[in-house]
C-alpha positions as CSV (number, residue, x, y, z in Angstrom):
1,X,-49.7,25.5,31.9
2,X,-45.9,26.1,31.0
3,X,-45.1,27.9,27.7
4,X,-43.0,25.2,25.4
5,X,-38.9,25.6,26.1
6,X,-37.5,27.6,23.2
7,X,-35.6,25.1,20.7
8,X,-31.4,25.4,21.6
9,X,-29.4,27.5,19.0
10,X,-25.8,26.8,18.0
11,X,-23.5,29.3,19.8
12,X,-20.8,31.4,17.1
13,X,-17.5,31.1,17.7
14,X,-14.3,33.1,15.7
15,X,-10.8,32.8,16.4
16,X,-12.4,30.7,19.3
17,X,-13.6,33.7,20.7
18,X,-17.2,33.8,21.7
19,X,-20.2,36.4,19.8
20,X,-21.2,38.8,22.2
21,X,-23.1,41.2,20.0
22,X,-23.7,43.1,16.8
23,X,-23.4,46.7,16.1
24,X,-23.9,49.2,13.2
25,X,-20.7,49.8,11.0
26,X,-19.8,53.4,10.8
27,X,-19.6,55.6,7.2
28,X,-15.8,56.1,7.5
29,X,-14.9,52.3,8.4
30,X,-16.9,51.7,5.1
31,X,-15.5,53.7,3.0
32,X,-12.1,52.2,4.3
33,X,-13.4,49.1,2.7
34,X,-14.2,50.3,-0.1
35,X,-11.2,51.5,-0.9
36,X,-8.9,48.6,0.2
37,X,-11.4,46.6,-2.1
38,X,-10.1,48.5,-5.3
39,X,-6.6,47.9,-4.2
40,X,-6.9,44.6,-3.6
41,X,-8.3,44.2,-7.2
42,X,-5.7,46.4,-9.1
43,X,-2.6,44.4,-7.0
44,X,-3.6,40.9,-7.7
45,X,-4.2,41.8,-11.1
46,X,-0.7,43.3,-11.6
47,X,0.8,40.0,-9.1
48,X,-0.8,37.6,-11.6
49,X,0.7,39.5,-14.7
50,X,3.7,39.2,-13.2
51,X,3.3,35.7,-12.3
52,X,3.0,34.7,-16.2
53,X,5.4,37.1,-17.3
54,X,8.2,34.9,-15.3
55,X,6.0,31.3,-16.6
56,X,6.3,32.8,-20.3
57,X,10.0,33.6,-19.6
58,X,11.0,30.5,-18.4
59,X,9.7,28.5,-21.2
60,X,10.9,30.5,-23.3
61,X,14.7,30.3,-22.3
62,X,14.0,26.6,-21.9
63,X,13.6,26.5,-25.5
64,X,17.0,28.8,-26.3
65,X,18.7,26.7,-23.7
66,X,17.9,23.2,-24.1
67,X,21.5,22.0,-22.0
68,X,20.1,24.5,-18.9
69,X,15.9,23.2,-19.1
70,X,17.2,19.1,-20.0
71,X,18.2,18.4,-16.0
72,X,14.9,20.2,-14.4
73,X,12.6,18.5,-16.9
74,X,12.4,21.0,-19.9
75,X,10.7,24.5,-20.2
76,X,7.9,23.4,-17.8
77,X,10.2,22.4,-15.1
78,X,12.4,25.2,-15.8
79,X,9.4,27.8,-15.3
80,X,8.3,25.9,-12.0
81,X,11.9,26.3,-10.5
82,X,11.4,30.2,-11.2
83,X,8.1,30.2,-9.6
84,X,9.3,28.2,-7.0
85,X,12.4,30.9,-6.7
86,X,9.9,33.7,-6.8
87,X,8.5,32.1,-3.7
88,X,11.4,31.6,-2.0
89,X,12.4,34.9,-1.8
90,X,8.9,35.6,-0.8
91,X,9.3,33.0,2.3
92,X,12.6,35.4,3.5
93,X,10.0,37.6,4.5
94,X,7.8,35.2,5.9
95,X,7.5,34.4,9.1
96,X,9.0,31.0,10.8
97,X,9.1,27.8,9.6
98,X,8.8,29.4,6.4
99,X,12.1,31.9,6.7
100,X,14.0,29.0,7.9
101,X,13.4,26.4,5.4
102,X,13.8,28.9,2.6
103,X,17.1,30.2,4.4
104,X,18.5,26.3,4.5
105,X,17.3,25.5,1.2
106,X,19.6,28.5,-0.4
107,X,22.6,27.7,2.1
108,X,22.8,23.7,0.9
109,X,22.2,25.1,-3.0
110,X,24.3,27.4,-2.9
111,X,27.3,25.7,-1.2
112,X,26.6,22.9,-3.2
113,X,27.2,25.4,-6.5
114,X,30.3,26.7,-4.7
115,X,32.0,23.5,-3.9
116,X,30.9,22.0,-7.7
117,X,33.1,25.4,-8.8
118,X,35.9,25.5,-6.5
119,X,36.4,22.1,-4.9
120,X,34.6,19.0,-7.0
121,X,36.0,16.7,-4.3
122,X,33.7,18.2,-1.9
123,X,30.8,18.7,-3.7
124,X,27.8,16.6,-2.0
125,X,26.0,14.1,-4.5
126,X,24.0,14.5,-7.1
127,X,20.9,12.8,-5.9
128,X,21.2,15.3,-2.5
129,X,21.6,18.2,-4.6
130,X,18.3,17.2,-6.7
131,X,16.4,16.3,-4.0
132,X,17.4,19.6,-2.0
133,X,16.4,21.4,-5.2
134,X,13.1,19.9,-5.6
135,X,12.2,20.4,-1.8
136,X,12.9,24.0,-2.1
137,X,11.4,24.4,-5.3
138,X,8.2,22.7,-3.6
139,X,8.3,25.3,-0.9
140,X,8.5,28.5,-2.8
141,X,5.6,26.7,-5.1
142,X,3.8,26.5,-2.1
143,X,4.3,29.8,-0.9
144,X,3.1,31.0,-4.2
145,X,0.1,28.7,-4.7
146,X,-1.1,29.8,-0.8
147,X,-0.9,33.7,-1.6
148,X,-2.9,33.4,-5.0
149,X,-5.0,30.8,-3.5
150,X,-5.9,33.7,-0.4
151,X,-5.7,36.4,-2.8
152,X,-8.6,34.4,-5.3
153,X,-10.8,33.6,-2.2
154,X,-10.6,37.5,-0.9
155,X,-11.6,38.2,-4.8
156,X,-14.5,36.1,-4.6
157,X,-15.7,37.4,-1.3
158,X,-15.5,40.6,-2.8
159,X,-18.8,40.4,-3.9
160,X,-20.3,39.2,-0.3
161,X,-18.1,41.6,1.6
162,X,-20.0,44.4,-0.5
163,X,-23.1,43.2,0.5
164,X,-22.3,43.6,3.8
165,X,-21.2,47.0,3.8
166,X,-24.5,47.5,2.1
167,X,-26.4,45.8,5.4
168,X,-23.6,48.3,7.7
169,X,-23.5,45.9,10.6
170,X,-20.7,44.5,12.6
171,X,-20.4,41.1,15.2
172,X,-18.4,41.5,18.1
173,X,-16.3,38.3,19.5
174,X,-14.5,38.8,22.6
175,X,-12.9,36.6,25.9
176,X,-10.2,35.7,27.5
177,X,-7.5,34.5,25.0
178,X,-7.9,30.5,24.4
179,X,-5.7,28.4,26.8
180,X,-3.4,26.0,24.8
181,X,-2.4,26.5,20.7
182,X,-3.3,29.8,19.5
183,X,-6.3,29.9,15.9
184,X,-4.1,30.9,13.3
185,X,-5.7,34.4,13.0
186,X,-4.6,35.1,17.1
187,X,-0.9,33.4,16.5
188,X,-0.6,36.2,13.4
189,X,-1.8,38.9,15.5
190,X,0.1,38.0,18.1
191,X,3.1,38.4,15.7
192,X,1.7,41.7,14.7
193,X,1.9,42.7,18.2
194,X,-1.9,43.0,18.5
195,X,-2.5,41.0,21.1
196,X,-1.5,43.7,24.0
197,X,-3.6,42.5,26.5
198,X,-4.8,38.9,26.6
199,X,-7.0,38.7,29.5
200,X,-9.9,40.4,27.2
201,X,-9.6,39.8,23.0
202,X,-12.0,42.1,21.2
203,X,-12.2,41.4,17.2
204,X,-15.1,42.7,15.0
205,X,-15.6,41.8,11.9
206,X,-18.2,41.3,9.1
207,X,-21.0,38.9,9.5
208,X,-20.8,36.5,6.8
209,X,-17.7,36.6,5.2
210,X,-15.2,37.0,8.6
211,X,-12.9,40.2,7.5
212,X,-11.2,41.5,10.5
213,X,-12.0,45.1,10.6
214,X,-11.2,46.0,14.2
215,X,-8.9,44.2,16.6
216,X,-9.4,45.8,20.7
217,X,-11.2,48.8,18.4
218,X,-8.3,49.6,16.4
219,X,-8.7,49.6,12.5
220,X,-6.7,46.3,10.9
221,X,-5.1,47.0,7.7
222,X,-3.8,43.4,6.4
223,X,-6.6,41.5,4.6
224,X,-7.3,38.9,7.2
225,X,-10.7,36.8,7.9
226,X,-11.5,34.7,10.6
227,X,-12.9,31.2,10.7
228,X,-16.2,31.6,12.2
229,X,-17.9,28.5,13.0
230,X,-21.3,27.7,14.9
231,X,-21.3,25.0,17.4
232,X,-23.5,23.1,19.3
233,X,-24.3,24.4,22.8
234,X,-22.6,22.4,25.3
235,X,-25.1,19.8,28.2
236,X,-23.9,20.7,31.6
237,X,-26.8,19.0,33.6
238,X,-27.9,16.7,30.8
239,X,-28.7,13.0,32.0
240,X,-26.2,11.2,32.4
241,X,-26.0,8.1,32.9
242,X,-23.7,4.7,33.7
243,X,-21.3,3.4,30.8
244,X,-22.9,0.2,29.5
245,X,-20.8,-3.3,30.2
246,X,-18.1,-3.7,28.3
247,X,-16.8,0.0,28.0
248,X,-16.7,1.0,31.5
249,X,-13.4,0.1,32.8
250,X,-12.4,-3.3,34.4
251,X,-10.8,-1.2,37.0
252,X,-12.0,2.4,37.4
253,X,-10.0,4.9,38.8
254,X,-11.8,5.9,42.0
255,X,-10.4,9.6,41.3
256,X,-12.6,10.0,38.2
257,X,-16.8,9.0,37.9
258,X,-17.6,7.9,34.4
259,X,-20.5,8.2,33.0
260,X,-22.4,8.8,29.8
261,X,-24.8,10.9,28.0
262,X,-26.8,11.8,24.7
263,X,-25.9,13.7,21.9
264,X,-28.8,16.2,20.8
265,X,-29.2,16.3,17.4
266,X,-27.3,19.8,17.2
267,X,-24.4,18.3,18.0
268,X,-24.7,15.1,15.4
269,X,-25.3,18.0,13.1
270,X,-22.0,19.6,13.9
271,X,-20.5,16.0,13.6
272,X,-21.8,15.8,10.2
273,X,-20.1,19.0,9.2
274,X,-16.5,18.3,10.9
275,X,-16.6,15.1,8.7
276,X,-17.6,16.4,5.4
277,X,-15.0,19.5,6.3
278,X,-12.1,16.7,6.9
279,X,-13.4,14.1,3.4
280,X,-14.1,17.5,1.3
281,X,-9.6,18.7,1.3
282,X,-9.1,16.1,-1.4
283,X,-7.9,18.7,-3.8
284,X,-4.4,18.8,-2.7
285,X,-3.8,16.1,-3.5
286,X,-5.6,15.8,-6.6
287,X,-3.9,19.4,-7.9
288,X,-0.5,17.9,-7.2
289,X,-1.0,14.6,-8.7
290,X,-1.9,16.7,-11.9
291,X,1.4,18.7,-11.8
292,X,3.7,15.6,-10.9
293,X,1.7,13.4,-14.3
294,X,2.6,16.7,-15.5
295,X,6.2,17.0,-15.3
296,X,7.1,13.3,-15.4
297,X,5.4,13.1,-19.0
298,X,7.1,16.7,-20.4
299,X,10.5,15.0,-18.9
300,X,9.7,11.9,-20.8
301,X,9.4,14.1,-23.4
302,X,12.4,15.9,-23.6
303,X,14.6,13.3,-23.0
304,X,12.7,11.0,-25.7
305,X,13.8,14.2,-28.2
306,X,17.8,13.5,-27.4
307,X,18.6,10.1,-26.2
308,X,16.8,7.0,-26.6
309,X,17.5,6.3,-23.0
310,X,14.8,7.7,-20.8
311,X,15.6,8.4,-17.0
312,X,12.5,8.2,-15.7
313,X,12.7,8.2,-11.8
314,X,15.5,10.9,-11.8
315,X,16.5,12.3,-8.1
316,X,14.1,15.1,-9.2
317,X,11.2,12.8,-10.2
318,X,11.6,10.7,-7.1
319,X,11.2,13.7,-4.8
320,X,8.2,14.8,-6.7
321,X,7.2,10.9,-6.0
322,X,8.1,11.2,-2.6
323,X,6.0,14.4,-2.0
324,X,3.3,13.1,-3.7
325,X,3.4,10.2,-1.5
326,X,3.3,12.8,1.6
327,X,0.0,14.5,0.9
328,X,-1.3,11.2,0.1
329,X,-1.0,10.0,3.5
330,X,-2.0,13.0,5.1
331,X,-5.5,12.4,3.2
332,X,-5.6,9.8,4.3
333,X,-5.5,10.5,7.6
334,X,-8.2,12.8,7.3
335,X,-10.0,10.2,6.0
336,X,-9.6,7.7,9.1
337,X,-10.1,10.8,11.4
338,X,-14.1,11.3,9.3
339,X,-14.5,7.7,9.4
340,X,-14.1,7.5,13.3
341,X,-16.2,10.7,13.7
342,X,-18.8,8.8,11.2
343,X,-18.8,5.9,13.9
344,X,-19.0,8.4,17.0
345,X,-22.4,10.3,14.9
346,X,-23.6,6.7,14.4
347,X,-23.3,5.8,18.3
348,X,-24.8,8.8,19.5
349,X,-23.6,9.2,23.0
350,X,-20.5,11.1,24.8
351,X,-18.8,9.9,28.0
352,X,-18.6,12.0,30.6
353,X,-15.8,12.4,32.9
354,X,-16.0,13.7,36.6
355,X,-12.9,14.1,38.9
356,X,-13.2,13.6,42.4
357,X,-13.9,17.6,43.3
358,X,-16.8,17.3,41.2
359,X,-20.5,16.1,42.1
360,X,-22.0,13.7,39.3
361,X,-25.3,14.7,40.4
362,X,-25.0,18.6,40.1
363,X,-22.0,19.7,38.6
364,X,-21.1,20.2,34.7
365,X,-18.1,17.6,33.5
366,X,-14.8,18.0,34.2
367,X,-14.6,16.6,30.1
368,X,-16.5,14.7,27.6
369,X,-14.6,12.2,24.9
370,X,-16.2,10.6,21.7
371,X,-15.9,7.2,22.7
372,X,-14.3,6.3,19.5
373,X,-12.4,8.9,18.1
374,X,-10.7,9.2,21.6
375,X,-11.6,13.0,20.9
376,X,-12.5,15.7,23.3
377,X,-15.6,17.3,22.8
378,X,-16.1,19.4,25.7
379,X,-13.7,20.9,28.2
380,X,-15.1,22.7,31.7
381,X,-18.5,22.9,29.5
382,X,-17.0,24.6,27.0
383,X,-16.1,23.1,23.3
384,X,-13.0,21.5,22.6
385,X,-10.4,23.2,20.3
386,X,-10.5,21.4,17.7
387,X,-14.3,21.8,17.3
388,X,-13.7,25.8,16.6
389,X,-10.5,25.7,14.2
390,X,-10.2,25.1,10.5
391,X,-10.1,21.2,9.7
């Protein structure tokens, strides 16, 4: 009598780097921890001081200098242009697109201001100027809303990361580096110069909460954490069979065999997760909604206070609008990408693709694609990309 198969267990991935193992973490590399734990505390602390010291600021020279707030919107829009220029000088130091867009923003600004000074005649118009400013304004508000957004979620895993120094173990992920677009956390190593040798990526890090402590078994001092994520195992010699009438092509290619096959439940597990993942970023859009109500209604306002004329979609309100409109649509496409996933987790079958080389009988597909979402799920047996990053 044969002893039952043991039930499948999803496989870890990080930085779409397969789990090898799990070691002990040594004293020192905790105490290194420990320590950068207590400075991350004492910096954000003194960043987020700093942060309402300029807010505070702002509104207050708003309200000495009514003629200088009136055109951005009054002493809330005036204190959002100094965030948003506290950011920009932060994006000089960033890396690309960020540099760039911050270094053109400043450039059309400034020559703008210059040609306003010196030669009126070539000054651009107002409506590019206000739109130019609102763009960059919206970028240096974005740098600062991502760095004390990262800084508030390494606060709050503060508590889990000392947990795990508690437990003292490490997980070791290492491979080959992925072929195509680099996971965020290898493109920023890669820009640290980390990634030496790319035929073999070694990254350790803490179980749970995904800090980076070593990369190739050298100590990583940024604060960085890795999106671990646990897939389903992938069916090379699962059944598989034909594609029922009506989906199979009306001409097949005789270079490819098409077949189909059976989703375990695993795998419509991990499809529930990828669409809850993609219908739960509604927040963005939501936060900025918030600000633009915001700013439109302290504009009305203001302008309510010294004319009875009230310029409601301004060239700085209309590129709030037109932002606004932006990360609408991108929810919504996140939406329409769940709701297709929905209808793949419903159908409950993948089809299988074999090239010519291959054997349909033996050998593992060449790819497997939802059938409605057009997405791949599989590649050479091994999950897609898109399956192992951040949605």
């Amino acid at each position: 009598m044969s002893e039952p198969r043991p039930p499948e267990e999803p496989c870890r991935y990080a930085a779409g780097l397969p789990h090898q193992a799990r070691r002990p973490l040594a004293a020192h590399d905790r105490a290194w921890i420990e320590r950068r734990l207590r400075r991350l505390w004492i910096g954000t602390v003194l960043a987020l001081l700093g942060v309402l010291v300029v807010v505070a600021a702002a509104v207050a020279l708003g309200q000495r200098a009514p003629t200088l707030a009136r055109p951005l919107g009054g002493g809330l829009g005036l204190s959002l242009c100094a965030l948003g220029a506290v950011g920009v000088l932060g994006c000089l130091t960033a890396r690309r697109p960020w540099r760039w867009l911050a270094i053109a923003g400043l450039a059309v600004l400034g020559a703008s201001a210059a040609a306003r000074a010196w030669l009126p005649a070539w000054s651009p118009p107002r409506w590019l100027v206000a739109e130019v400013l609102v763009g960059t304004t919206a970028l240096g508000l974005s740098a600062v809303g991502l760095w004390v957004g990262r800084r508030v979620r390494l606060l709050r895993l503060s508590s889990l990361v000392r947990g795990e120094l508690a437990e003292g173990e490490l997980d070791r992920f290492e491979g080959p580096c992925p072929e195509g677009p680099l996971d965020a956390l290898l493109a920023r190593l890669r820009t640290a110069g980390e990634l030496r040798d790319r035929s073999g990526l070694r990254l350790e890090l803490l179980p749970r909460s995904g800090l980076l402590v070593r990369v190739g078994g050298r100590r990583f001092e940024r604060w960085e954490t890795a999106h671990v994520v646990d897939v389903a195992p992938a069916q090379p010699h699962a059944l598989r069979v034909e594609l029922p009438q009506g989906v199979a092509p009306a001409t097949p290619d005789p270079r490819l065999c098409l077949r189909r096959r059976s989703l375990t439940p695993l795998e419509r597990a991990e499809l529930q997760r990828h669409i809850a993942q993609l219908r739960r970023r509604w927040w963005p859009a939501a936060a900025l909604t918030v600000l633009v109500l915001a700013l439109m209604t302290w504009t009305l306002r203001s302008d309510a206070a010294v004319s009875d004329s009230w310029p409601l979609l301004d060239g700085a309100s209309l590129g709030w609008l037109a932002l606004l409109v932006v990360v609408y649509v991108g929810y919504a496409r996140r939406v329409l990408a769940a709701r297709k996933l929905e209808h793949d987790r419903r159908l409950r079958w993948v089809v299988t693709v074999h090239q010519d080389t291959a054997d349909p009988q033996h050998d593992p597909p060449t790819l497997e694609v939802l059938p409605i979402s057009q997405l791949a799920w599989t590649e050479h047996a091994t999950p897609a990309g898109w399956r192992l990053s951040r949605l």
